[in-house]
C-alpha positions as semicolon CSV with decimal commas, in nm:
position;residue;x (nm);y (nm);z (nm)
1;X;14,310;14,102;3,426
2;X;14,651;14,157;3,477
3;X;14,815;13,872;3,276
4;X;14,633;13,934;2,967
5;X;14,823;13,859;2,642
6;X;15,109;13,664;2,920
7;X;15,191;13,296;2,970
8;X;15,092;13,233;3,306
9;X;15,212;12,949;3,567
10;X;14,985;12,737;3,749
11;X;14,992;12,438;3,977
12;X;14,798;12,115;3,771
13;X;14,780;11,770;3,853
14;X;14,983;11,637;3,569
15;X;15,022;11,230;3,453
16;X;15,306;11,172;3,244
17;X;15,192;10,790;3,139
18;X;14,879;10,525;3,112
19;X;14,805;10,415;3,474
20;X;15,065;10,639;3,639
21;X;14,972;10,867;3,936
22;X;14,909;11,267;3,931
23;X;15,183;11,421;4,011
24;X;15,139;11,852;4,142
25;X;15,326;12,025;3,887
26;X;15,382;12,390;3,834
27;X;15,286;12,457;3,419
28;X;15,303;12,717;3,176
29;X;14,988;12,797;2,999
30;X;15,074;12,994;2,685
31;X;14,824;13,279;2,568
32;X;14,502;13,212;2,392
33;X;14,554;13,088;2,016
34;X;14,271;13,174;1,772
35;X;13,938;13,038;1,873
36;X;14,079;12,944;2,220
37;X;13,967;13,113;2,569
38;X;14,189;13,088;2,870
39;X;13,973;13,049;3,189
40;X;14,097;13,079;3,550
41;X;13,920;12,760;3,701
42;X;13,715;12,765;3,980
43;X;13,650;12,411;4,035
44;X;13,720;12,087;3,844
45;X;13,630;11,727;3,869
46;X;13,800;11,457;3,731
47;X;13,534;11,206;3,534
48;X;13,469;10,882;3,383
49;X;13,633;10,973;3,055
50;X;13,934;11,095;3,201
51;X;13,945;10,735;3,371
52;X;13,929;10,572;3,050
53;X;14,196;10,792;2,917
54;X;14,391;10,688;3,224
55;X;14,353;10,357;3,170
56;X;14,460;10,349;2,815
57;X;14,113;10,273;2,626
58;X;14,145;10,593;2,397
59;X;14,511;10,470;2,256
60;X;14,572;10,798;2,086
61;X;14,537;10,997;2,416
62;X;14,842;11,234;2,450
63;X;15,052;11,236;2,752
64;X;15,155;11,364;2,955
65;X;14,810;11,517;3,009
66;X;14,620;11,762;3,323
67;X;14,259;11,603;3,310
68;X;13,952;11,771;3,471
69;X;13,766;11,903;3,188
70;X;13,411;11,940;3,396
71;X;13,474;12,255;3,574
72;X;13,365;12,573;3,583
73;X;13,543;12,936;3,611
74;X;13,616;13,279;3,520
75;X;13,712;13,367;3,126
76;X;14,086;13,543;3,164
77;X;14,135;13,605;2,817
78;X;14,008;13,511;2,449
79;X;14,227;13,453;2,132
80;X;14,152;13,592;1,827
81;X;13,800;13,593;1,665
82;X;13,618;13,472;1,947
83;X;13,324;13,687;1,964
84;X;13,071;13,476;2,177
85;X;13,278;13,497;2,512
86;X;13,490;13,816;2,659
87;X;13,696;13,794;2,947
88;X;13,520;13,803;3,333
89;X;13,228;13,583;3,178
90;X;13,194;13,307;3,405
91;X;13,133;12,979;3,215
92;X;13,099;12,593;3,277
93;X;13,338;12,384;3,066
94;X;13,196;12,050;2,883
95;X;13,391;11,792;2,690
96;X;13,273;11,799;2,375
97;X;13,326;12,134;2,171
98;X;13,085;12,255;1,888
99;X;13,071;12,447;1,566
100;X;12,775;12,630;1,626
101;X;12,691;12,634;1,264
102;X;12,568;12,298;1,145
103;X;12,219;12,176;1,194
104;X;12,263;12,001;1,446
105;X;12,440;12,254;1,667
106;X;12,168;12,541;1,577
107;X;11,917;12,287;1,713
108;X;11,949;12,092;2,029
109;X;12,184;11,838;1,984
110;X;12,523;11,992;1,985
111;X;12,707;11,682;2,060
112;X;12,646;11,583;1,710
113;X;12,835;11,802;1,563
114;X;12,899;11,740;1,177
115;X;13,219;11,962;1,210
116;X;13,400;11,871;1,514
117;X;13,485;11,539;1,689
């Protein structure tokens, strides 16, 4: 793709505070870092967690903050050492991350990971 190893702009419903409204912002989104993939969404959704976060139950939330993180898209581009994604996969994003080496991330419960939160 052409903006490969750019920042690119995009429009993003942004909240600047607990229990304030989204405002439509235009935002920079720097270039992968290592470990990180950059994916050009194709849908979002907004969830229950992103309510709480809203609301101010996770206190240490930082704002201002674009929520949606159930969504699904294309991968743009992939910061160093990733090596299990390459860009024009098309993947489903999901909350909670994993290391993919502990036991309970080579078995079936990945949202127990010992190594991430």
């Amino acid at each position: 793709m052409s903006t490969v190893g750019k920042p690119i702009q995009c429009r993003a419903a942004v909240t600047w505070a607990i229990n304030t409204p989204f405002v439509l912002e235009t935002v920079e989104v720097a270039t992968p870092k290592k470990g990180e993939v950059r994916v050009k969404m194709s849908s979002t959704g907004v969830c229950h967690s992103d309510l709480h976060i809203l609301e101010g139950v996770e206190k240490d939330y930082p704002f201002p903050s674009v929520f949606g993180h159930e969504g699904s898209g294309i991968v743009e581009s992939v910061g160093d050492g990733v090596t299990n994604i390459k860009p024009g996969d098309k993947v489903v994003l999901c909350f909670m991350s994993w290391c993919g080496e502990c036991d309970y991330c080579k078995g079936k419960k990945t949202h127990r990971c010992r190594k991430r939160r």
